[in-house]
Residue, then its C-alpha position, 0 to 999 in steps of 0.5 A: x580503543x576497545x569499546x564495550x559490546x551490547x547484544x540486543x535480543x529481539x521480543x518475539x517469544x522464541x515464536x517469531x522477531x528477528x534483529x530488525x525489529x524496530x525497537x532493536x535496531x533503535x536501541x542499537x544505532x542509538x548504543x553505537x553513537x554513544x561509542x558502544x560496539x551494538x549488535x543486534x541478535x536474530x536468535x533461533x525460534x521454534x516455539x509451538x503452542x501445541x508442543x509440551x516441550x517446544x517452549x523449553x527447546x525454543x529458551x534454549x536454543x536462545x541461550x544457545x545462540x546469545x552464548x555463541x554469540x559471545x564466544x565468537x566476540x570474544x574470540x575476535x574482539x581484536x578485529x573489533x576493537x571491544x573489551x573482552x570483558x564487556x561484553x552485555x546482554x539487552x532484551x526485550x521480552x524473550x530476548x531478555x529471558x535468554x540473557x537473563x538465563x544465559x547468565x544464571x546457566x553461566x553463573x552454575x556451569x552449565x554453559x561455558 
């Protein structure tokens, strides 16, 4: 069966969290007992409040990861069992602001 995928994207505002916050692991055993493939994402951090640019790095970065993350799922969805075509983005604060940016980049080529 191939089942549908949610990456969970932990808060954290790419200055700390990672895949076993709390409310990611929650919303990931609750998504995986409804039939849904859940993974939960630890995405890189780096943002420095006395940095100009670590901020725009540390977004990146983020989109970098949940994009690679995608890659990989769907280069080995078969071993998984997931829909190629399903395949979903759920964040939380900085988590969602890299799904959200993950899409608009997709959306104008920037990524691929």
């Amino acid at each position: 069966v191939n089942r549908p995928v949610i990456i969970f994207m932990h808060p954290g505002a790419w200055f700390s969290g990672n895949n076993e916050v709390d409310d990611m692991v929650a919303l990931a055993t609750s998504s995986a007992k409804m039939g849904y493939v859940a993974v939960s994402l630890t995405y890189r951090l780096g943002y420095n409040i006395f940095s100009s640019y670590s901020a725009t790095r540390a977004a990146h970065r983020g989109v970098q990861d949940a994009s690679a993350a995608i890659r990989y799922l769907r280069e080995y969805y078969l071993n998984y069992g997931i829909d190629y075509n399903k395949i979903f983005i759920w964040g939380s604060s900085a988590g969602a602001f890299n799904g959200i940016l993950l899409s608009h980049m997709e959306e104008v080529g920037i990524l691929t």
